[in-house]
N, C-alpha and C positions, 0 to 999 in steps of 0.2 A: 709353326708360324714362319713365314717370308721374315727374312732381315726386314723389309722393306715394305710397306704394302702403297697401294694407289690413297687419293684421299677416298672418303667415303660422304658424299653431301647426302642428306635425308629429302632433299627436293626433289632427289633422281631417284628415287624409293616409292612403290605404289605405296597408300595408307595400310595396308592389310598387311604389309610384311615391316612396314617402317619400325615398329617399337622394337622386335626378332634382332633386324639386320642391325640397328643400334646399340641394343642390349651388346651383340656378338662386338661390335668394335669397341665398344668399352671395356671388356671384361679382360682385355688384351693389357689393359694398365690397372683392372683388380676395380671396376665401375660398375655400376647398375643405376639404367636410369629409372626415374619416377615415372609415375602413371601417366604424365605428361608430355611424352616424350613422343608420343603419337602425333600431336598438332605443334611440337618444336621443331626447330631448326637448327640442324645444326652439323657440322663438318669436322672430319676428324682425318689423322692421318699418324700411322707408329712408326717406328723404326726399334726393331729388337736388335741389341748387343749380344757380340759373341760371350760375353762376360756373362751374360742373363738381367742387363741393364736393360728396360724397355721404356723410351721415350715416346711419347705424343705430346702432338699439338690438336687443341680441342674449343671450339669455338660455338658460340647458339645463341639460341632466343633461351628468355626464360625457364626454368627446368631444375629438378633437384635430383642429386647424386648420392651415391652410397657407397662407400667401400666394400668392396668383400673381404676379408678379412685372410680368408684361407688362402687364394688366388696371388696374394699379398706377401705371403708368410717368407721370412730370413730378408724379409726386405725391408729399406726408410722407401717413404714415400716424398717425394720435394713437387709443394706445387708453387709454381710463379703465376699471379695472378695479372696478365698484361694487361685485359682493359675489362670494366666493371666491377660487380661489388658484390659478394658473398658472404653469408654467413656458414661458420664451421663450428659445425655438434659433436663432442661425444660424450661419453658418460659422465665427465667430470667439468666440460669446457662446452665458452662458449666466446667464439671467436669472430670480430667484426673484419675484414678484411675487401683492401682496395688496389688498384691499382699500382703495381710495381713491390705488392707484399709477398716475401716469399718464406713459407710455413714447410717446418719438416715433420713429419709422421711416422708413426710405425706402425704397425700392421694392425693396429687395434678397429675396431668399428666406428664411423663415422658417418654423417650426413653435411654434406654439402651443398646451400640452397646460392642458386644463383639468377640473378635479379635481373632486367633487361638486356641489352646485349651483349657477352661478354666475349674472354679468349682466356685461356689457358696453357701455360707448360705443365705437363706432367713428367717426372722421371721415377722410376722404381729400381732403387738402386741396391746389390746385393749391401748387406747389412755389413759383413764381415770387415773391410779393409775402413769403414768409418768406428766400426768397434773398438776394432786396434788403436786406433785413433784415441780416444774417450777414455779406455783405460775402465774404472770403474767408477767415473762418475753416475752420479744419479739424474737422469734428465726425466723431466713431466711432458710427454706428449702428449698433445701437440703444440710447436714451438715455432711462433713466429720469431726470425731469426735479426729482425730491426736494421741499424742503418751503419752499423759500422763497415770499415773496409772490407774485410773478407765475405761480409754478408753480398755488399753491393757487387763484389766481384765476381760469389758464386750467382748471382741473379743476372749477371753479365752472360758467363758462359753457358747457363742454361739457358738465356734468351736467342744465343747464337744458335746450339745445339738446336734446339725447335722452330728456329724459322728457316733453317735452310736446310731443307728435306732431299730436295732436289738435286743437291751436291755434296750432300752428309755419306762418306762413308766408315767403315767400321774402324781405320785409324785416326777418323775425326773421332768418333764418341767414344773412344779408347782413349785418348788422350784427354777429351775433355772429362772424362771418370776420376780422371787420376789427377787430375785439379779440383776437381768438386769435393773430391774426398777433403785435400787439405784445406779446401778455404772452409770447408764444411764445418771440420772439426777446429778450428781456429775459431770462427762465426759462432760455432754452441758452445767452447767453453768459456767465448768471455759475453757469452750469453746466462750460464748457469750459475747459479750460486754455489757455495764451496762445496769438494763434493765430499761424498760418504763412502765407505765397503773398505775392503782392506786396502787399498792403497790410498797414501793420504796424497792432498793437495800436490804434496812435492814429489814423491814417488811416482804420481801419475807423469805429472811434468817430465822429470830422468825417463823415463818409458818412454814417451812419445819420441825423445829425443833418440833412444834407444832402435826404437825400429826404424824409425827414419833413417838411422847409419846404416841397421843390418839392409832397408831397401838398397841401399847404394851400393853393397858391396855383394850383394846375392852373387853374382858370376864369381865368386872368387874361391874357389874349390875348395882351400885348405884353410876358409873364415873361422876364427876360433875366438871363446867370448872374450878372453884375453886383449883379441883386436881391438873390439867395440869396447871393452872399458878403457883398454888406453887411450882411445880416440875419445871417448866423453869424459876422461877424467874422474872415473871410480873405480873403483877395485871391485875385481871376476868377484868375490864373496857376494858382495853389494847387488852385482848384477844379475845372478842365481836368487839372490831372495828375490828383485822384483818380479823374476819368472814364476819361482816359486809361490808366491802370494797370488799369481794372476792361474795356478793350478796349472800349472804347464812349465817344458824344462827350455833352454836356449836352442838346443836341437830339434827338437818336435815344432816347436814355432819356426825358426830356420828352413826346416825342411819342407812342411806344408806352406810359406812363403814362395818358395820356389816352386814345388809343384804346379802353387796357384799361374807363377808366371808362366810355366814349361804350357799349361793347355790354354793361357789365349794366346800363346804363341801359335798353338795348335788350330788354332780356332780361327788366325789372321789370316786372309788370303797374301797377305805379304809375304811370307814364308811360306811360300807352297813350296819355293824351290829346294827349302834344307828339308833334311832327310831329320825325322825323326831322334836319331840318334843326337846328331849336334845339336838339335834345340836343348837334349836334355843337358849335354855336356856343356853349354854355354851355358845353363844356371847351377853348373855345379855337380854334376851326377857323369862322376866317372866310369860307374860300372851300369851300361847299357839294360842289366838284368834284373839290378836292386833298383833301377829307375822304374823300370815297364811295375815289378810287382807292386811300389808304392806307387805312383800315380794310379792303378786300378784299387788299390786299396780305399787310396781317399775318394775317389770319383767314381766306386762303382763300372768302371768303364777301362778298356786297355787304350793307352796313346794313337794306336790304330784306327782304333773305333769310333774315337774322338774326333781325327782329324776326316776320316769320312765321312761320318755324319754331317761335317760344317761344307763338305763339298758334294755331298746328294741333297740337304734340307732344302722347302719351299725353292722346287722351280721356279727359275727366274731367266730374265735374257742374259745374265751373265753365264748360266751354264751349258750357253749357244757359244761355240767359235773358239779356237786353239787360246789355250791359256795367255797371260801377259807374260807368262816364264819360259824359258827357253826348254824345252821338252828335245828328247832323242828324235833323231831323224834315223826312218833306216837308212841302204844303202841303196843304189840305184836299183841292185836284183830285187830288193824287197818291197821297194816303194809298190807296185801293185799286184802282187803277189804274184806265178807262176806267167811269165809274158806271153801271151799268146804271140801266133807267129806273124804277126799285120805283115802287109805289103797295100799293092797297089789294089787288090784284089781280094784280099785275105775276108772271110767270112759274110761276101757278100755276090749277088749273082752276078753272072758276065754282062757290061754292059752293049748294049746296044743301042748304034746311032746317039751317042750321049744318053744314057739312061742308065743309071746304076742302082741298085736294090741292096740297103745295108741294113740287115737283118737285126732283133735282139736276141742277142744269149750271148752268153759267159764270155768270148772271148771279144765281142763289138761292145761292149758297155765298160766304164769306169763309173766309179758310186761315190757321191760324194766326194769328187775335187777335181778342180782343173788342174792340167799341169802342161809344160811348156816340152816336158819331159815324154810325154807320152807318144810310142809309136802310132802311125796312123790305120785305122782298120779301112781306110777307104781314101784314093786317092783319085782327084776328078780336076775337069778341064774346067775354066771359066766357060758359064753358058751354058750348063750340062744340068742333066737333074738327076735328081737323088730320090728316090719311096725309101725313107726313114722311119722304121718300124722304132714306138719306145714304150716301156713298162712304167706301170708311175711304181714308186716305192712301197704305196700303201695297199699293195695287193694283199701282204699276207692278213690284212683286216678283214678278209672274206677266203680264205685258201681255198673252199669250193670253190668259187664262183670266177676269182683272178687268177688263180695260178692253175691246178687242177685240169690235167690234160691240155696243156699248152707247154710244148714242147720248149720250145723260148723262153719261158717265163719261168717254168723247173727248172733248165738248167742255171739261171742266175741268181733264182731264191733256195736253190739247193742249199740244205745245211742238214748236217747231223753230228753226233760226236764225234765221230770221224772223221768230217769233211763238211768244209765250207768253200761252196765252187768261188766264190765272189767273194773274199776274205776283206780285204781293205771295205771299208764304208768310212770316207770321211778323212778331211786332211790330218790328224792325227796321228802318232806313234804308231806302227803294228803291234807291237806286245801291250797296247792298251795300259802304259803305264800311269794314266793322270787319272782316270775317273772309273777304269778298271772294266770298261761297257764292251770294249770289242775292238778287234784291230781296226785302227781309223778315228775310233771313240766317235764318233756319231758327228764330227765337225765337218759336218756334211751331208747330206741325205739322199740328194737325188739320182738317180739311174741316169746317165746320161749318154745318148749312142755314140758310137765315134773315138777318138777325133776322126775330120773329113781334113782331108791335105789339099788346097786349092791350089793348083798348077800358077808359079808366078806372083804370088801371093806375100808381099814383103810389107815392114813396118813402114805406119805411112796412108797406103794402100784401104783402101774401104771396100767392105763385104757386101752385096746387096743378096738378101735370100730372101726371096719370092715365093708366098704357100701358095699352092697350085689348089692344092685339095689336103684336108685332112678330116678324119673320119677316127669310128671308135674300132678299139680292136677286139674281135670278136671272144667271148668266153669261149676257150678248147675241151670245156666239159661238155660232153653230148645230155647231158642232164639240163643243160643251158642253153641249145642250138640255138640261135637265132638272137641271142641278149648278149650285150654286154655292161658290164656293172664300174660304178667310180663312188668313192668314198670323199666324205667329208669328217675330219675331224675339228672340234673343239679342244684347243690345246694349248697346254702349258705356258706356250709363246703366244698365245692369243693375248687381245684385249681385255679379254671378259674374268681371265684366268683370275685374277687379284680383284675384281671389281662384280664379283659374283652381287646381286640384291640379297641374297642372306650369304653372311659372309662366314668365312672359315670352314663355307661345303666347296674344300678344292678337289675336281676332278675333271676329268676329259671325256667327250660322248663324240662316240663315231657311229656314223649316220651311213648306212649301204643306200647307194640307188640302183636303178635298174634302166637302162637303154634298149631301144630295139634299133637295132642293126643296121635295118633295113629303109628304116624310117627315122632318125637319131634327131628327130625335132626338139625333143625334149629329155629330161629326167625324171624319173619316178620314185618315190622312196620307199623304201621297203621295212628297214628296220634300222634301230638306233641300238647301242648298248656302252654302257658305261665301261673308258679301260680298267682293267683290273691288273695285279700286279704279274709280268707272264713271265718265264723262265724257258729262257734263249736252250739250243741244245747241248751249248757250251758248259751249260748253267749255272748263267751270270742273270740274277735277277735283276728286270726293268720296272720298278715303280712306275712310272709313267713313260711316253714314248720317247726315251732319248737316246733312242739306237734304233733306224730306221732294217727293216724287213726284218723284222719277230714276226714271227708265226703267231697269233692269237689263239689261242684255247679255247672255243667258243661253250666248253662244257664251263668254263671257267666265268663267264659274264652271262648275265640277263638281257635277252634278249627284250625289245619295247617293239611291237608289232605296231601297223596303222598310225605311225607318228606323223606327222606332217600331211593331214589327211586332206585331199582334196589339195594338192600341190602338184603342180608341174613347174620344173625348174627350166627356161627355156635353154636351147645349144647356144654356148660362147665357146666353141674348141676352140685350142691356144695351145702352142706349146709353152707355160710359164719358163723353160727354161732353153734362149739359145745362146749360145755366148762361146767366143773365141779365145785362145789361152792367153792367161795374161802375161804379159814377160817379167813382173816383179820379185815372183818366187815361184818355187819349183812347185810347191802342193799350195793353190788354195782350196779354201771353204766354197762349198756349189752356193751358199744359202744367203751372203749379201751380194747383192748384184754389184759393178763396174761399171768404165768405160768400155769393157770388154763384153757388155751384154749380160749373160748368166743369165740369173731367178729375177728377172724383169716383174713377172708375174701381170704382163698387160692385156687384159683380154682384147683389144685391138689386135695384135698380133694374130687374127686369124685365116682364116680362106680369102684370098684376093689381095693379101697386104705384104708390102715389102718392108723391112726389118733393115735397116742400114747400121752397122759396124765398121769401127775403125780396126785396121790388121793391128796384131799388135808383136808378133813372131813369123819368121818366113814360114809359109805355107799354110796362116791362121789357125789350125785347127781347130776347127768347128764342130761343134756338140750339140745335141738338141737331147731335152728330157721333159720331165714333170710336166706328159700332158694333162691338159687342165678340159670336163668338159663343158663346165661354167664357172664364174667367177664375177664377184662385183666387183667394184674399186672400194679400196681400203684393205682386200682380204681381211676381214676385223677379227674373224675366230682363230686363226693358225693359219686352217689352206684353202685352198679353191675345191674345189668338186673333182679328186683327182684321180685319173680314169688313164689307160695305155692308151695312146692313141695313135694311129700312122700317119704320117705326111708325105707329099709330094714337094720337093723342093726345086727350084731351080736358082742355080748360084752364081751371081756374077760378080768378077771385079773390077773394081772401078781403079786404076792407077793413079796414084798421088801425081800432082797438075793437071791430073785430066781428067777431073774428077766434076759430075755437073755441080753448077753452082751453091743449091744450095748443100752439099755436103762439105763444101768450102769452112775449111777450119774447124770441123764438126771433132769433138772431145769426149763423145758417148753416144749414146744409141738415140736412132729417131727411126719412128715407124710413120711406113706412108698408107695409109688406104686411099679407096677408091672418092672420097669426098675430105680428107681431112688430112692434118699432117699431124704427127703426135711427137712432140720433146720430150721425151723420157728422162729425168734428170733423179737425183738420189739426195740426201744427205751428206752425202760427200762423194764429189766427181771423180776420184778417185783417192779411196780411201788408203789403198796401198800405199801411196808413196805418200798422204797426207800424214797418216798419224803411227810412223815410224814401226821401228821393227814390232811393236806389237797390236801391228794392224786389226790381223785379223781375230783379237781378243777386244782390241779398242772401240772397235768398228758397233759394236753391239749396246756399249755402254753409251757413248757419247752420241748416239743417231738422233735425229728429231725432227717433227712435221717443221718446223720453223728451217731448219736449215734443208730442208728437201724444196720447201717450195719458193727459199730465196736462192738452191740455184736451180729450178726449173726456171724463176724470173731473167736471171742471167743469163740459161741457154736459149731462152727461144728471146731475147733480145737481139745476143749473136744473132739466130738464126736468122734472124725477119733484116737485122743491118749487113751481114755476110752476106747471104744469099739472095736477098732483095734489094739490095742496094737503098734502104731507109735510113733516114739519119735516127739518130736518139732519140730524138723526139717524136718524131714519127713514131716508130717502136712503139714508142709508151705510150702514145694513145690507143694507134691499135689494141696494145697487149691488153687496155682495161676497157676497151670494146665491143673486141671482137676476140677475144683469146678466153676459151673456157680452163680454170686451171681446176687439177682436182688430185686427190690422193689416190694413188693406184695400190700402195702395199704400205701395212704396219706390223708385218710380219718377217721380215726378211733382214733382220741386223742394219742395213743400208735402206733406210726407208726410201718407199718411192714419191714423186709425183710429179707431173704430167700437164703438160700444157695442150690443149686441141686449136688447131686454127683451121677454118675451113677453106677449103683452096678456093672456092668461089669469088673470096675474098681478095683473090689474088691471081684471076684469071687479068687483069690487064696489063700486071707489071713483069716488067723484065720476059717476053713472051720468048723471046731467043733462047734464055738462060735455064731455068729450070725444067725439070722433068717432071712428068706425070701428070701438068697440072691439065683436068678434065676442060676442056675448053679454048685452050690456050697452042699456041701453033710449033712450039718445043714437045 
């Protein structure tokens, strides 16, 4: 299960899978809905604890519910009843309950009927540290927990915990666990009447007070019971029996307390940065050896194993983009592994009369990062043009058909145990020390040609690159003469990933198309197949695709023939990716876009259209990759239809004060076509320097349509008052006139979206000032 999941509404559910896909979200907090859950309503949303605490909020129409029992097991169940009115069955009980009643459970069997429209907190909370708690009292579940302080307080922080999802992370409901626990057990025992078993009244009492101290003092290596009775005021004999009566010694309890804390330390990404070792030492485990073999003793599992699994579980966008923690850098030799020898010329053909041809393989490509750092494989004049050959990354998803007798494309997907021509993939570590996937660790993806060094080219300064022509690039297998093929995958980073209609089937399908060459009007689809889990030559295995160029297995997945039948997808080629090096840091991530351009991912961008960037380092360094050979707006699945593609470039610079008017104060990328002007604005206009040194991990978490399309508002306000000389208000009518605004990417860590103005609109203003505009005498 995701930490995390999306909500789940039954409205957005066809009838025929509704009851399926609802049963699957409830079963997530130990539910089964009634026969009526087909014509209810109702919305759900969890959040699973590293701890194995799983909260939902749960809301409907009419509808009755059921425990399952097993699904439930070593856990209380706590529900807060926030609005409506239920009743609760089990074998012995029969409980009337309303608004703001909050009832604790254990694993036993129940029914739940709930009556016009309600809402729900549910928590399933591991049993153990409320046991501790209790001691050996006797309690009759199920226990509505009434109105004293500690009741109202834990109904407090589970009402906090379930309504705020959106902001909830694992050191919120970590904290709040560990609150619930004691207002818990404060709430049921002056709930319960006196209890029974061998501890009496007051023994249970000394005990509680007893663990309470040993919590506080867990880090304290050389804790001995002697401490804790001195500090509570009874004598070690005294101490030994209450352990004794509870069938357990002071050390055994001592030691499993700490354990317990050593794996959600393990399990917090707040500590990603201590190393193993010192987690165990900070609760008390001097000898590194006797740690590792009890903590696999009690969990089944080595400290390793543990702390992995919490950083491979349920794909999500947190496991896009360099960690929040500071991770090893190499050193300049290593940053991209064996330097090719760039110059002005280096791996590209001689130009003539301004025309330069910059090939792909091994030594013209970087994968997966920009850098400020990087030699240029291609150096050119303002006004010159470029045929930029580029590979999209998801070749190895077809290796006949993408790589396979294409000299270019072997040399930079080459890999075997011996040799990996293109090592780096991704701004990451080279020894792959954070998630263990490959040098680079995949915080990064795309193939990108270049850099281009523009003669003259300083911060300031704006980039104009003009696509002359761009076309697909032909398959080099003779088995394929005349076709060339582009893939689309459904993936992990998609939309759909968490929000599948039956839920808890998580998986990725990539879809082969097929291109002719010659005639490239359209796509064709050939076959689809589910990813399966593949192993790299290195072999580091990939659950799903989060190390881009694996070679697929195709003996290893099911091929779906005739998918999409009667479809033709029409031509949007684009390169999704052109973008200038940023100057903020030496390696970034290819895969949130900038004011430096990058993974735009605009299908505008294509044959006819000029692409404007601001310089951002002398001599810009300019990259083009991840041709695209259609794409709608949103990208909703993961990626575009992504196919090698070659361009025709022509590159000019525009010098700061002389720059035409409308790139007057321009702070990130605008594309011009032949009828339209397009603002490309993101999430955050530049996320780099907004959200501090852990940018490029922040950038992924904190993105949202809401902040992409209030500053696409802001950029093409500037633009239309900059460049057109409009006042504010002006502006603002236009902009809800005449301005189409729309999503271009929900894929890309830095969401996109995008303002369209038609120049038409603006063939009478300022006719001196701007360029390009179709009509107009500039």
């Amino acid at each position: 299960m995701t930490l995390s999941s999306e909500p789940l509404s039954l409205d957005q559910v066809p009838l025929a899978r509704r009851r399926q896909a609802w049963a699957e979200q409830l079963a997530k907090v130990a539910l089964l809905p009634g026969a009526e859950a087909e014509d209810a309503m109702g919305v759900s949303q969890v959040f699973a604890s590293h701890s194995g605490a799983v909260l939902a909020n749960i809301a409907g129409t009419r509808q009755q519910l059921s425990g399952i029992a097993h699904l439930a097991k070593d856990c209380f169940r706590l529900t807060l009843v926030r609005q409506g009115r239920a009743t609760l069955r089990t074998p012995g009980h029969l409980l009337h309950l309303a608004d703001g009643d909050l009832v604790l459970q254990d694993a036993s069997v129940f029914e739940f009927e709930l009556s016009g429209d309600w809402e729900i907190i549910v928590l399933l909370l591991p049993d153990a540290p409320l046991l501790s708690r209790l001691g050996r009292n006797r309690i009759d579940y199920p226990l509505v927990l009434g109105r004293s302080v500690a009741a109202i307080a834990a109904g407090s922080v589970l009402r906090a915990l379930g309504t705020n999802f959106d902001t909830l992370e694992q050191a919120d409901i970590g904290a709040g666990e560990t609150a619930l626990v004691e207002l818990l057990a404060s709430a049921v025992l002056g709930t319960i009447k006196a209890p029974e078993g061998d501890l009496s009244a007051v023994q249970a009492a000394h005990f509680r007070r007893v663990a309470l101290a040993i919590d506080r003092r867990l880090a304290e290596v050389d804790l001995h019971p002697a401490d804790i009775a001195r500090e509570e005021g009874m004598s070690p004999r005294y101490l030994h029996k209450l352990f004794a009566q509870r069938g357990e010694s002071f050390l055994e309890y001592l030691k499993t307390q700490r354990l317990k804390r050593c794996r959600a330390d393990l399990l917090d990404p707040n500590y990603d940065a201590e190393s193993i070792s010192s987690i165990g030492q900070r609760w008390g485990f001097r000898d590194q050896a006797h740690f590792s073999r009890s903590f696999t003793a009690a969990f089944s599992a080595t400290p390793t194993a543990v702390r992995r699994l919490r950083k491979t579980e349920g794909a999500s966008y947190g496991l896009r983009g360099k960690p929040s923690v500071r991770v090893p850098q190499p050193t300049l030799m290593q940053k991209a592994g064996p330097a090719p020898q760039r110059g002005s010329m280096t791996g590209s053909a001689p130009a003539a009369q301004g025309r330069h041809h910059l090939p792909a393989n091994s030594d013209t490509v970087h994968w997966g990062y920009l850098s400020r750092t990087l030699p240029p494989a291609l150096r050119m004049k303002s006004g010159e043009v470029v045929t930029v050959e580029t590979l999209t990354q998801h070749a190895g998803d077809d290796w006949d058909r993408m790589v396979e007798g294409d000299a270019g494309a072997q040399s930079v997907f080459e890999w075997t145990p011996e040799r990996k021509a293109v090592d780096r993939r991704g701004a990451g570590p080279m020894d792959a020390s954070v998630f263990g996937r490959g040098a680079g660790e995949g915080f990064g993806v795309h193939i990108c040609t270049g850099p281009i060094h523009v003669e003259g080219a300083e911060p300031g300064d704006y980039l104009e690159i003009e696509i002359l022509d761009i076309r697909p690039r032909a398959s080099g297998n003779p088995n394929h003469a005349g076709k060339a093929f582009a893939s689309n995958v459904s993936a992990w980073w998609g939309y759909q990933y968490n929000d599948m209609i039956v839920g808890g089937d998580l998986h990725e399908t990539v879809t082969i198309f097929e291109i002719d060459v010659d005639a490239p009007a359209v796509a064709r689809p050939l076959y689809s197949y589910r990813w399966t889990p593949q192993t790299d030559p290195s072999g580091v295995l990939h659950p799903t695709l989060d190390y881009p160029g694996v070679r697929v297995d195709h003996a290893s997945v099911r091929k779906q023939e005739g998918v999409l039948s009667g479809v033709e997808v029409p031509a949007r080629m684009h390169f999704g990716f052109v973008g200038v090096a940023p100057r903020e840091a030496d390696f970034v991530d290819t895969i949130p876009p900038g004011p430096f351009g990058g993974n735009m991912d605009n299908w505008r961008a294509g044959k006819g259209a000029k692409l404007y960037l601001p310089v951002q380092v002398e001599g810009a360094l300019l990259s083009v990759g991840d041709g695209h050979f259609a794409q709608s707006d949103g990208e909703i699945n993961g990626t575009g239809l992504e196919c090698s593609l070659t361009g025709d470039l022509r590159i000019t610079l525009h010098k700061a004060r002389a720059e035409p008017a409308f790139l007057r104060g321009l702070k990130g990328p605008v594309i011009e076509t032949e009828d339209l002007w397009v603002i490309q604005s993101f999430s955050y206009s530049n996320y780099l320097r907004e959200l501090g040194t852990s940018a490029q991990s922040e950038v992924y978490r904190r993105s949202t349509v809401d902040l992409a399309l209030r500053n696409a508002f802001r950029q093409t306000r500037r633009f239309l008052m900059d460049g057109f000389d409009f006042s504010e208000d002006e502006a603002l009518t236009l902009m809800s006139l005449a301005a189409d605004f729309g999503i271009t990417q929900v894929a890309d860590g830095n969401f996109g979206a995008h303002a369209l103005i038609r120049k038409s609109l603006l063939i009478g203003r300022n006719r001196e000032r701007p360029l390009g505009i179709k009509g107009g005498d500039g």
